[in-house]
N, C-alpha and C positions, 0 to 999 in steps of 0.2 A: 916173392916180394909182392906184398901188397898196402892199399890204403883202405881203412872202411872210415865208410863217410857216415857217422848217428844223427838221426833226423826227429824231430819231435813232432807225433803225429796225433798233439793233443790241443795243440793250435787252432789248428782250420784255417792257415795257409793256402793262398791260391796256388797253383803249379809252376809259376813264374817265378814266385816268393820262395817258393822251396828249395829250386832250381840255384837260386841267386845264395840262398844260406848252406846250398852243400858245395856251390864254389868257393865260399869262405873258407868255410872250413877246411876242403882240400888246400887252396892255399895257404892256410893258416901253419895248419900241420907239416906240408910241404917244406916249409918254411925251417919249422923246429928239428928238424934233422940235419945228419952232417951232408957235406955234398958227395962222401961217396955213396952214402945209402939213398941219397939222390942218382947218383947216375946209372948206379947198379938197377934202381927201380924203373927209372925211364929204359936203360937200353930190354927193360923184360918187360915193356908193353905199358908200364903204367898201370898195374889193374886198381879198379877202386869198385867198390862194393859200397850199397846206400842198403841201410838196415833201418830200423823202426825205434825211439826209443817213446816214451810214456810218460814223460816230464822232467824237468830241471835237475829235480832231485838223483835221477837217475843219471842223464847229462854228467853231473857234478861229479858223482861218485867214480862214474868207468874214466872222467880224465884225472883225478887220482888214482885211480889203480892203473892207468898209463902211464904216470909220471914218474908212481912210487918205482915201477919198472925201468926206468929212462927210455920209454915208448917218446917217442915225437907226439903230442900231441895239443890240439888247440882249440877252445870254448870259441864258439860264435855267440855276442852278444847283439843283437840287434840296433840300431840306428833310431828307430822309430820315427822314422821321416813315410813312410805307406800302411802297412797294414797291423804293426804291433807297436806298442810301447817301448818307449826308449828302456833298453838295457836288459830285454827281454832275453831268455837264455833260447836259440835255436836248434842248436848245431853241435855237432863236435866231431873234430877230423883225429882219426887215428893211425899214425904212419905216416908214409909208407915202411913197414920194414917185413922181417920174413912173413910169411903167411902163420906160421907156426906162432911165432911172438904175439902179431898181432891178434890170433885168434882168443889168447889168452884172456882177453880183456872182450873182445865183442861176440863170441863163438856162440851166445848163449842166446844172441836178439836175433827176431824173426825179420826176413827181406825185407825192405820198402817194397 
């Protein structure tokens, strides 16, 4: 069981800012699954993995191909209250579910 956390590193994001939109996103994602694939995730550790993506468009595409799968998954739009414009796309939480599942969809972007 795992979650990957998709980070867009086309921004220029402070570390705090980054920090703050891949907690989003975990919660987000968290959020979109049932509770047993929640509990079964937390009793294995919770892993989460932060991977790199390249922009919006990308973003947009892997949380449809998470959803078309019924992956848990959840778009972080920005606040625009600090460093981006409101409605800005950050983020995207995928899972938690098996590592297998989830790889399907993120296995292909390189580490944060």
């Amino acid at each position: 069981m795992k979650q990957v956390i998709v980070l867009r590193t086309d921004l220029d994001m402070s570390r705090g800012k980054l920090v703050a939109q891949a907690c989003h996103a975990s919660l987000g994602a968290y959020r979109n699954v049932d509770e047993s694939v929640r509990s079964q995730w937390e009793a294995e550790g919770a892993t989460k993995i932060a991977v790199k993506a390249t922009g919006e468009d990308q973003i947009m595409e892997l949380f449809k191909q998470a959803r078309s799968m019924n992956i848990g998954a959840y778009v972080v739009k920005d606040a625009g209250e600090t460093e981006l414009s409101p409605g800005t796309v950050t983020a995207l939480g995928v899972g938690p579910d098996t590592g297998e599942t989830v790889d399907k969809v993120t296995k292909e972007l390189p580490l944060l």
